[in-house]
C-alpha positions as CSV (number, residue, x, y, z in Angstrom):
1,X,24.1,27.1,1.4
2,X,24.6,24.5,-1.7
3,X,22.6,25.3,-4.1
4,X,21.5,21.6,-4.1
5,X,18.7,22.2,-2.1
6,X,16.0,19.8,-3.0
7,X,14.9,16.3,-2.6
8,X,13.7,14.2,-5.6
9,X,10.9,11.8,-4.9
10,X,9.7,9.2,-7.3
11,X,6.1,7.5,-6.3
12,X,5.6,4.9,-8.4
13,X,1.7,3.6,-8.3
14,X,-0.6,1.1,-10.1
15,X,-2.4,4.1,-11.7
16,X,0.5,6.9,-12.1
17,X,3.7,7.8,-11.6
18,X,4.5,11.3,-9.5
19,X,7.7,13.4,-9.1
20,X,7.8,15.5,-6.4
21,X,10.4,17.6,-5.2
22,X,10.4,18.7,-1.9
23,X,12.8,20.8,0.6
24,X,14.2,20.3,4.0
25,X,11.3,21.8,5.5
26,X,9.1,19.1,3.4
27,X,7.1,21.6,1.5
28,X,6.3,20.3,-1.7
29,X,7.7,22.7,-4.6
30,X,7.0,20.8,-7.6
31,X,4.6,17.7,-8.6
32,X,4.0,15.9,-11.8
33,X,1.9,13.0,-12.8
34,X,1.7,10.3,-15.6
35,X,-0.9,8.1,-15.6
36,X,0.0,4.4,-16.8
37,X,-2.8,3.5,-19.0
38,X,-4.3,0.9,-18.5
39,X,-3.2,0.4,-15.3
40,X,-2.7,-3.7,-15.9
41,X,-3.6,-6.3,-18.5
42,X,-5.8,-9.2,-18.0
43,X,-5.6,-11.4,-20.5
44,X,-7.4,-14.2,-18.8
45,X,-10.0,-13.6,-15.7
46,X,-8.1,-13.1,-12.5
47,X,-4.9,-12.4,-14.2
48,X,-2.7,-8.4,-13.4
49,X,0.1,-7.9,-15.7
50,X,2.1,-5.3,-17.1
51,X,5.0,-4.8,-19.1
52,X,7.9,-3.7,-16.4
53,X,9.5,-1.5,-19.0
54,X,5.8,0.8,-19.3
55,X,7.0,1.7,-15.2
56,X,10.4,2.6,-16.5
57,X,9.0,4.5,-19.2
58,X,6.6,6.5,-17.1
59,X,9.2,7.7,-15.1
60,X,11.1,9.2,-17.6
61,X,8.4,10.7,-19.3
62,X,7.2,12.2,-15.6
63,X,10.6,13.5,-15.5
64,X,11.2,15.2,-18.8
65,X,7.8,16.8,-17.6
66,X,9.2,18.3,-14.9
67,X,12.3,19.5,-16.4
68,X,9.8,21.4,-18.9
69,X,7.7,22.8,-15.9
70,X,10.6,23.4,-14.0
71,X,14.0,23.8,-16.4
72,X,16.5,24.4,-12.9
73,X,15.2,22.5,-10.8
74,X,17.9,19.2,-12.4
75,X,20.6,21.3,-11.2
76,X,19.3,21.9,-7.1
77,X,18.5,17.7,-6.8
78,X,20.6,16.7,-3.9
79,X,19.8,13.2,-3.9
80,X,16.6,10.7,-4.8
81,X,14.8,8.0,-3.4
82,X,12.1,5.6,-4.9
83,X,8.7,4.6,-3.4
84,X,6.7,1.9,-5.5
85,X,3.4,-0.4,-5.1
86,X,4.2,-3.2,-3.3
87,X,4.3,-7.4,-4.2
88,X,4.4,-6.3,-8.0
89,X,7.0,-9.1,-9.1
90,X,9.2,-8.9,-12.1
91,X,11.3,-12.0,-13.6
92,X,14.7,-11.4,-15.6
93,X,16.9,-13.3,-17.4
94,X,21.0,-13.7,-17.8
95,X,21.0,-10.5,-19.8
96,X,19.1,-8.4,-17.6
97,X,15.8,-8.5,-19.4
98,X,12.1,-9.1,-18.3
99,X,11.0,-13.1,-19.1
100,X,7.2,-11.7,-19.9
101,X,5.4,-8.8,-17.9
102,X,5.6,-8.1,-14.3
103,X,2.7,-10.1,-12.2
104,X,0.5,-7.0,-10.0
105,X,-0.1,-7.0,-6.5
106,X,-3.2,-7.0,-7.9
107,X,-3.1,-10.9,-9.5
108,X,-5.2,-13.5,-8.7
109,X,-4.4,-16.6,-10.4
110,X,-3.3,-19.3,-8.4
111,X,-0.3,-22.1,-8.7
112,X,-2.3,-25.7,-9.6
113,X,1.3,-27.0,-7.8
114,X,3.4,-26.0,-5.5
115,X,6.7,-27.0,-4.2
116,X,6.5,-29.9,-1.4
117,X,7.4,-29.2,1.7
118,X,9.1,-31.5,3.8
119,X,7.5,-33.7,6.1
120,X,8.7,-32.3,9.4
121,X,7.3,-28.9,8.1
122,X,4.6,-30.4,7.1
123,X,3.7,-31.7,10.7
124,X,4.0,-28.5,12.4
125,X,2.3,-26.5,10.3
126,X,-1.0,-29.2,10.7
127,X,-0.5,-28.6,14.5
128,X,-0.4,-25.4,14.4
129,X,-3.6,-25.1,12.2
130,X,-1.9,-23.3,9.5
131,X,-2.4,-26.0,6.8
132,X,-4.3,-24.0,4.3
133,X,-2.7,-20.7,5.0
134,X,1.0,-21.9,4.0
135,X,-0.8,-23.6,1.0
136,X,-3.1,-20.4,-0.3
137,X,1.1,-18.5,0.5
138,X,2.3,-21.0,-1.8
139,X,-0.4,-21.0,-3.9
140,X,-0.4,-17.1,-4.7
141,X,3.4,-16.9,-4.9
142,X,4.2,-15.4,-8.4
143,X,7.5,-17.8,-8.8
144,X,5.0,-21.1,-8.0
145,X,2.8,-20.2,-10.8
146,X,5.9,-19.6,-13.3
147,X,7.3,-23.0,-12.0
148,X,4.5,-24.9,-12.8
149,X,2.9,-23.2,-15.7
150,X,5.5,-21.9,-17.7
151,X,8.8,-23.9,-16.7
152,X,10.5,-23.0,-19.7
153,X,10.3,-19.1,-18.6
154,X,11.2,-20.1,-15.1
155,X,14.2,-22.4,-16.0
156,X,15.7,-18.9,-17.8
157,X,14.8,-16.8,-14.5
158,X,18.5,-15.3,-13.6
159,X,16.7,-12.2,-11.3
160,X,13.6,-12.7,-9.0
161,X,12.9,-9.0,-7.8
162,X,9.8,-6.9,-6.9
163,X,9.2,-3.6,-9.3
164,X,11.3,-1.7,-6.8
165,X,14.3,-3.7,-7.6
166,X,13.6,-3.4,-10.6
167,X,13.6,0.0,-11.1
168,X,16.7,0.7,-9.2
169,X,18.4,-1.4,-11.3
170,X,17.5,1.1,-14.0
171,X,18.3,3.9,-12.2
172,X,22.1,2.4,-10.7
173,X,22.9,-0.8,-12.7
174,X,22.8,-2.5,-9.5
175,X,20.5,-5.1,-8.3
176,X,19.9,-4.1,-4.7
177,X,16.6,-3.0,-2.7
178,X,15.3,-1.3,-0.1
179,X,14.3,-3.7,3.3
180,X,11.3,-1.5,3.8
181,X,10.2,-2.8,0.0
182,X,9.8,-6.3,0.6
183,X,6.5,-6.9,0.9
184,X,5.4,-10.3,-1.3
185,X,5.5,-13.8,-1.7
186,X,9.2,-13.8,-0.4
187,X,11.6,-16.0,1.5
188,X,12.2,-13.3,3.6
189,X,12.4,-13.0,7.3
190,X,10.1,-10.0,8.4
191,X,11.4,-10.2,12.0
192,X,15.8,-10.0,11.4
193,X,15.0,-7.4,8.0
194,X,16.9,-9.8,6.0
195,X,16.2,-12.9,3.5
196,X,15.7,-15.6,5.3
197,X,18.5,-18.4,6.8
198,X,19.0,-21.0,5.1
199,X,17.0,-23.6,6.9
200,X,13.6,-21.3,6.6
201,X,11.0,-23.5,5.1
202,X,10.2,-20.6,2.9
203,X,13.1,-21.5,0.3
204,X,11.5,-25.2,0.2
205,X,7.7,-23.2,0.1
206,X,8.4,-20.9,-2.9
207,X,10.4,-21.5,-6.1
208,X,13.6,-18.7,-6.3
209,X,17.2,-19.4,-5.3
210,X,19.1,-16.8,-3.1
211,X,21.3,-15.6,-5.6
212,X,18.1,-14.7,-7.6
213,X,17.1,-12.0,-5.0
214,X,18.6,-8.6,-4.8
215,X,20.9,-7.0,-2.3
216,X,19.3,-5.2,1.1
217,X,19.6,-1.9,2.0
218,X,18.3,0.0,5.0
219,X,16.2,2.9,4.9
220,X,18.2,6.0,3.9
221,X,21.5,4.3,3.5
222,X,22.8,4.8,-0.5
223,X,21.9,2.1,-2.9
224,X,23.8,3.3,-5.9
225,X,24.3,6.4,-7.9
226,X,22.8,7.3,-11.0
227,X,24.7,6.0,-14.2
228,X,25.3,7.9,-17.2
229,X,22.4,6.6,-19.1
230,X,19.8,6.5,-16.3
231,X,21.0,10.8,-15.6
232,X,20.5,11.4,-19.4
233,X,17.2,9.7,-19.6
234,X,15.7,11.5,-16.5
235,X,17.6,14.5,-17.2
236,X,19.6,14.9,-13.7
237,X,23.3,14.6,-12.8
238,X,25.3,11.4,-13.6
239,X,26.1,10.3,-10.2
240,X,23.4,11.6,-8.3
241,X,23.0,9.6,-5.3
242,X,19.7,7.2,-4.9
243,X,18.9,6.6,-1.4
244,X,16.9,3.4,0.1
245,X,13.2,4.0,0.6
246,X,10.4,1.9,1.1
247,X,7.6,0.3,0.0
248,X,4.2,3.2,-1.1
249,X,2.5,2.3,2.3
250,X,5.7,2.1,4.6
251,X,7.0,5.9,3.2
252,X,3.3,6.9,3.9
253,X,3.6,5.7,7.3
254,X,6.8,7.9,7.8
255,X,5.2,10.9,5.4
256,X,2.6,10.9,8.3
257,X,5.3,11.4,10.9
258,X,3.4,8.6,12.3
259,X,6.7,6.8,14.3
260,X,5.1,6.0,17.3
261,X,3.3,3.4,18.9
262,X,0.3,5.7,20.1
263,X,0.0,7.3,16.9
264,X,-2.0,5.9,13.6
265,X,-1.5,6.6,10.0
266,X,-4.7,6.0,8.2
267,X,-4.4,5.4,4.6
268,X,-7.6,6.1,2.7
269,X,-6.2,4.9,-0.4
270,X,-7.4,2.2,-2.8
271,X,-6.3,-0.6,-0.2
272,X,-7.4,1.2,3.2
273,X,-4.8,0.6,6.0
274,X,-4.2,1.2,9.8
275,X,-0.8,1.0,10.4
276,X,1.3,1.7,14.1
277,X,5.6,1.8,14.0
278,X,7.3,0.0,16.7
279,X,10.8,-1.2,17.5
280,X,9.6,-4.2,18.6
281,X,8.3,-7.1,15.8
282,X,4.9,-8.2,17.1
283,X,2.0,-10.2,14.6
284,X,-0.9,-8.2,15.5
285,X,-2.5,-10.8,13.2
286,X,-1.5,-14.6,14.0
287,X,1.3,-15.8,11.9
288,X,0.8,-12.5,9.8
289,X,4.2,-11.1,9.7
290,X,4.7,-6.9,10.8
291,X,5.8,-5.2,7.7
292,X,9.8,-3.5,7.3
293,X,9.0,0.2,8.4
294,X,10.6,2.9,6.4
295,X,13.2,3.4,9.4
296,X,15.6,1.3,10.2
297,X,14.9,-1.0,13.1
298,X,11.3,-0.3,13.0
299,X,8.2,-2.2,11.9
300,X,4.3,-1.7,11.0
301,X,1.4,-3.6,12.6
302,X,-1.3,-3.1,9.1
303,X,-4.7,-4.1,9.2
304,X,-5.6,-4.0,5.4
305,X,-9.3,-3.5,3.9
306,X,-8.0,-4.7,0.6
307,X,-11.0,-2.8,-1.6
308,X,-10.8,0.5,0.7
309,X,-11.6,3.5,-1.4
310,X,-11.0,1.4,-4.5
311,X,-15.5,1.0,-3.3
312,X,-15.3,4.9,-3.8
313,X,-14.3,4.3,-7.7
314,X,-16.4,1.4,-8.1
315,X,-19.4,3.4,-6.7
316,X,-18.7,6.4,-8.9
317,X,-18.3,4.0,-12.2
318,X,-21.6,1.7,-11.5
319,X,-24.2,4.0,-10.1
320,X,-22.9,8.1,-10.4
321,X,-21.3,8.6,-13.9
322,X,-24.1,11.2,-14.0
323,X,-22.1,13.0,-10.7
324,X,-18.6,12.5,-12.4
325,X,-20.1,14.3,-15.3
326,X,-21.4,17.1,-13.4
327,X,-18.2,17.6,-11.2
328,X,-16.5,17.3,-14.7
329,X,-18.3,20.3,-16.0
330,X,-17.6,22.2,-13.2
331,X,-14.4,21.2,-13.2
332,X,-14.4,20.0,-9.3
333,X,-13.9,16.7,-8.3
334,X,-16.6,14.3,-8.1
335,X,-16.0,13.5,-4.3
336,X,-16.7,17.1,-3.5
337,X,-20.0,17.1,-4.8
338,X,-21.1,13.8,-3.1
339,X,-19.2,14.8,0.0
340,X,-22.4,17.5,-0.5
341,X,-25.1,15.2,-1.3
342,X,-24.3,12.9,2.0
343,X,-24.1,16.2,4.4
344,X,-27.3,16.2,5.4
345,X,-27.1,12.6,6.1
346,X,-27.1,11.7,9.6
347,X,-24.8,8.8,11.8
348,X,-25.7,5.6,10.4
349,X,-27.1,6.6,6.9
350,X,-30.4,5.9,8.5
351,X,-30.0,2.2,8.8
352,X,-27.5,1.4,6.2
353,X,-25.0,-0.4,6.6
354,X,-21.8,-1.8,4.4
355,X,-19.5,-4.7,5.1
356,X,-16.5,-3.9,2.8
357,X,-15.3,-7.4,2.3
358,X,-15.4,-7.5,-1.1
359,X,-12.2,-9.0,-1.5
360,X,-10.9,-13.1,-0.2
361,X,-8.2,-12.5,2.4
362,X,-5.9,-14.8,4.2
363,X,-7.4,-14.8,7.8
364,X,-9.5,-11.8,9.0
365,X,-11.8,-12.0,6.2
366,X,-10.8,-15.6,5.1
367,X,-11.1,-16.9,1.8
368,X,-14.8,-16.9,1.6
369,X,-15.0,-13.1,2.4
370,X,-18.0,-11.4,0.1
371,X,-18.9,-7.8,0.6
372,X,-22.8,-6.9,2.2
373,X,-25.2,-4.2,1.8
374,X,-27.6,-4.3,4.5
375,X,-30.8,-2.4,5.8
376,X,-32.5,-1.2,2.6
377,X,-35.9,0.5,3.2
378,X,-37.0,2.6,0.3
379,X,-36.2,5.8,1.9
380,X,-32.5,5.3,0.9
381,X,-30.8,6.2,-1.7
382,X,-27.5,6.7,-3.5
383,X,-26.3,9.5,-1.6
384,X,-27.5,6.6,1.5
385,X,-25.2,4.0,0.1
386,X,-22.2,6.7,-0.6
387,X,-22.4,7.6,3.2
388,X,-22.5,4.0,3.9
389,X,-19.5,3.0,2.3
390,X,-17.6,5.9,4.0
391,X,-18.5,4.4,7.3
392,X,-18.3,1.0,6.8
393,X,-14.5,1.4,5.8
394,X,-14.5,3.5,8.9
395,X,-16.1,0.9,11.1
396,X,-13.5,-1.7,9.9
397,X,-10.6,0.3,10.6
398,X,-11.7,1.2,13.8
399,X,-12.0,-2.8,14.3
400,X,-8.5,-2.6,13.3
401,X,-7.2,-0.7,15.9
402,X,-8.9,-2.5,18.1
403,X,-7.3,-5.7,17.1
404,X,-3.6,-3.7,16.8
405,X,-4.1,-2.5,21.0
406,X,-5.4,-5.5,22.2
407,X,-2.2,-7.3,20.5
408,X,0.1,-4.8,21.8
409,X,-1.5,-3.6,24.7
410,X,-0.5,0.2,23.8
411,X,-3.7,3.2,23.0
412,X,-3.8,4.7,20.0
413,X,-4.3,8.3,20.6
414,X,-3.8,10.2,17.8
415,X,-4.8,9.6,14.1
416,X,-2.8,10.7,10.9
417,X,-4.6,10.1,7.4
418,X,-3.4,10.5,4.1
419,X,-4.7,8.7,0.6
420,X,-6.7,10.3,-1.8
421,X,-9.8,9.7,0.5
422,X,-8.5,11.9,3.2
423,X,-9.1,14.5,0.7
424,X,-13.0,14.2,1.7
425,X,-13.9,16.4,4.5
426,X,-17.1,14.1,5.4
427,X,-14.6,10.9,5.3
428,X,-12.3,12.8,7.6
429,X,-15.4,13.6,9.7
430,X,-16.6,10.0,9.7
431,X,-13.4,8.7,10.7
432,X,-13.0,11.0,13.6
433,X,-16.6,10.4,15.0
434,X,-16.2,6.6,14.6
435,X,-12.9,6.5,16.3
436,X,-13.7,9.1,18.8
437,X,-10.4,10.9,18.3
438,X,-9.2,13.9,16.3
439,X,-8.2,12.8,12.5
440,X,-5.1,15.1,11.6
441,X,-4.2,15.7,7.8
442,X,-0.6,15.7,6.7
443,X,0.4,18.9,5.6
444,X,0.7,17.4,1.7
445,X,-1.6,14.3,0.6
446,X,2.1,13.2,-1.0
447,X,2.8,11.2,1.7
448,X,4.0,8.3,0.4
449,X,6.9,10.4,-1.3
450,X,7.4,12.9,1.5
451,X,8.5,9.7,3.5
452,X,11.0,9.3,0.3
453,X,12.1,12.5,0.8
454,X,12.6,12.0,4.6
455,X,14.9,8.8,4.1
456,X,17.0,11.0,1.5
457,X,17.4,13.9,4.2
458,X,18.5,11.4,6.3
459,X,20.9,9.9,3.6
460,X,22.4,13.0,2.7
461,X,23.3,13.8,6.3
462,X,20.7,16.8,6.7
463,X,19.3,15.5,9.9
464,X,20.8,12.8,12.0
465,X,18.2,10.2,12.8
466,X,14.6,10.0,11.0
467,X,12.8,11.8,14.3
468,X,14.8,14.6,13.7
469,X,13.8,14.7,10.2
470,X,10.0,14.3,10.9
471,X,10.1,16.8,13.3
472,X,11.3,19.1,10.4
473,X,9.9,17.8,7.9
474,X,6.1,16.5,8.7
475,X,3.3,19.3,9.7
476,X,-0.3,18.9,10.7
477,X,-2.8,19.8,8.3
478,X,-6.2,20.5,8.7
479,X,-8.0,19.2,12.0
480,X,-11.2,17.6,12.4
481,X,-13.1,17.0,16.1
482,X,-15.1,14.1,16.6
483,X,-18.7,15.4,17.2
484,X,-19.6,13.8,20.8
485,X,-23.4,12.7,19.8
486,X,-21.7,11.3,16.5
487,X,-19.7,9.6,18.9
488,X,-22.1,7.6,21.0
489,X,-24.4,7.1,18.0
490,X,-21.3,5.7,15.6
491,X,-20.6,3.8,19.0
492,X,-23.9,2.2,19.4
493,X,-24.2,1.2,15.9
494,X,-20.9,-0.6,15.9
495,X,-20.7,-2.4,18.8
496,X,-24.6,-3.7,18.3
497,X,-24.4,-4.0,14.0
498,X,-21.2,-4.0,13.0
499,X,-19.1,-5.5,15.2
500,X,-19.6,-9.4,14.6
501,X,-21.4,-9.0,11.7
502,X,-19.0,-10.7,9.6
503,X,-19.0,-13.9,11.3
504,X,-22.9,-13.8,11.4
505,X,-22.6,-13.5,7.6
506,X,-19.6,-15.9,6.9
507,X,-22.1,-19.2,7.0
508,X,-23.5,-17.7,4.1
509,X,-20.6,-16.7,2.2
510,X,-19.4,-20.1,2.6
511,X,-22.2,-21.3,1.3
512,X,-21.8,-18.4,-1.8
513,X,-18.3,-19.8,-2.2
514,X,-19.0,-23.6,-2.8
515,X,-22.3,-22.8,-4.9
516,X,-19.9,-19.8,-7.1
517,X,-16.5,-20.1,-6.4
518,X,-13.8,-17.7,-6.3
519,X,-11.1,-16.6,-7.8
520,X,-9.0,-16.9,-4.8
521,X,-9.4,-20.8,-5.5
């Protein structure tokens, strides 16, 4: 056997960047992290921005790192793939070089103009009711609010990629992508894998010209090789072959083994997702497009809770530093000791109940989405609102399934969850008594690049199809039974509280809205 034996996997996140080197069997042999600090700039409220180069620059340094941890493991890299946050845009010029930082995923200023649309489109879009969704699309559309606020920087825009273009043009000189990565304010058509035709209102809707975009790649077909200086900087082979990926949530899907229909990967990450694979493009959400899947062919039906365990963090930084500290000192992590405090907790946090909308979405929440606390009687308390929050995230990911089978009319049987959150035995718990179904782990929380990993497998010619590879590749991991008197009570409290309870609440969040405002505006 070759002594190339190992797959490189770069997972590149808002908060860190990870290398991880796995095998053919997908067991994890080598992992190292860089934190990007700070994550993002704001310079103005509502604003997400970083420099792209600070991306670049992690991954190197993550690199060098593991050449130092590991000093052979350059020489047994096979081949490489890239996984990075999604709808992170970057904007070049004629010589190749970012015009200002990159605009986050997690941005939220707004375009005061947009690009008209013609009147025909115009028509149908008022017919259909979708007004206000094509304009708060064209609104959020990084390239709109270049266009109109800084036209100078737009009229020099030569390259309009995502961070995952960008970064492979680092890596191979070439400006191509994976599909699976185009998740954003794109004219791109969700349903063919491609950009969109010519006559697609979304080149009138949002302000980039197709020979702006990148080149498209499948999942685990080559996108380049590694040049001379890209090798040298990362410390690997000149020539090295980089293999298509996928978005971080679409390589987790795959990482999960999750390729079916029946079965769910559940992401407890900082946006908490349900997510299905199917051949077949189907909007579980109306006129919400089904994301690329990491496999060729394929797509995901997500249901997003845009603040997911990101409401773990914020708990932990307004109302347990005290906890952090203590886990600190005895060097566990913080989770664990709360995962403690809630145990004797029972279904329901007696009475407590959270509605994590904290976030504005598009349509399910809508704009005026606020997140609710309610049921407070003064026998609760923090460990109360902790197990709260872990069940109200479960609650509205079960009300995403719900939504995903009634759309496509197929069961979801088994459940797959990965993110940092699935690290919790009581959220795994939670999740399996709310769903009523077993929650499986992944045999390594590195989802996200084990999915990278797969596609390069599969690039390389290890395995011939991505099944075959996932059936190598992805193990189950620890196993949690629902708890059948968890079950009916979990049951009872969301079909009678939860369920519904945004819309009971949405009057009043409206109200919130035109008294406050938002920065969704």
């Amino acid at each position: 056997m070759s002594t190339r034996d190992r797959l490189l996997a770069i997972d590149v996140g808002t908060q860190s960047v990870r290398a991880l080197v796995f095998d053919r069997h997908g067991t994890l042999h080598a992992r190292i992290q860089s934190p990007i600090e700070p994550p993002y700039h704001a310079p103005e409220p509502g604003y997400a921005e970083q420099q792209a180069s600070v991306f670049w620059d992690a991954i190197v340094a993550t690199c060098k790192a593991l050449h130092r941890e590991h000093p052979d493991i350059g020489a047994r890299i096979a081949g490489m793939a890239l996984t990075a946050q999604r709808a992170t845009s970057v904007f070049l010029d004629a010589d190749d070089q970012p015009i200002g930082p990159a605009i986050s995923w997690l941005d939220q200023r707004r375009a005061t103009q947009v690009p008209a649309l013609p009147r025909l489109w115009r028509t149908l879009f008022a017919v259909l009711g979708l007004t206000r969704t094509i304009d708060r699309f064209q609104r959020a559309a990084p390239a709109n609010w270049r266009a109109a606020h800084t036209p100078e920087a737009h009229r020099r825009t030569r390259r309009a990629v995502l961070l995952s273009g960008y970064l492979v043009h680092r890596l191979t000189g070439l400006w191509r992508d994976s599909v699976s990565a185009q998740v954003g304010y794109l004219p791109f058509d969700y349903k063919r894998r491609r950009w969109a035709s010519r006559f697609d209102w979304k080149w009138r809707a949002v302000a980039i010209a197709r020979d702006q975009l990148p080149e498209l790649v499948e999942p685990g077909e080559p996108l380049g090789m590694l040049t001379d200086g890209a090798a040298r900087a990362l410390g690997l082979a000149p020539g090295l072959g980089v293999f298509s990926a996928g978005a971080d949530k679409a390589c987790e899907v795959l990482g999960c083994g999750a390729i079916d229909a029946q079965t769910a990967c559940v992401s407890l990450g900082t946006t908490a997702t349900i997510n299905t694979c199917r051949s077949v493009y189907r909007e579980v959400t109306r006129f919400v497009p089904a994301y690329p899947a990491a496999v060729p062919g394929y797509f995901t039906d997500e249901i997003q809770i845009y603040r997911g365990f990101w409401l773990v963090s914020w708990f932990k930084q307004e109302f347990a530093l005290d906890t952090v500290d203590a886990a600190a000192r005895e060097q566990r992590a913080a989770e664990a000791l709360l995962d403690e405090r809630i145990a004797p907790i029972g279904p329901g946090s007696d009475g407590l109940v959270v509605l994590p909308t904290w976030s504005p979405g598009v349509r399910i929440p809508g704009p005026e989405a606020r997140g609710a606390i309610i049921g407070f009687t003064d026998t609760h308390t923090r460990a109360h609102v902790y197990r709260a929050i872990l069940e109200g995230l479960a609650f509205a990911l079960r009300e995403g399934r719900e939504r995903i089978e009634k759309r496509t009319h197929s069961p979801i049987t088994c459940l797959r969850v990965s993110g940092g959150g699935s690290q919790s035995d009581q959220a795994m718990q939670i999740l399996a008594d709310v769903f009523g179904l077993p929650a499986e782990r992944a045999h390594t929380h590195e989802t996200s690049g084990l999915g990278a990993a797969i596609n390069t497998a599969v690039g390389l010619g290890w395995y011939t199809d991505h099944a075959a590879a996932v059936q190598a590749m992805v193990h189950a991991g620890a196993h949690f039974v629902p708890n059948p008197l968890a079950i009916a009570a979990y049951d009872t409290i969301y079909r009678d509280v939860f369920r519904g309870l945004y819309m009971r609440l949405k009057p009043v969040f409206c109200r919130i809205r035109t008294t406050f405002g938002t920065q969704a505006d």
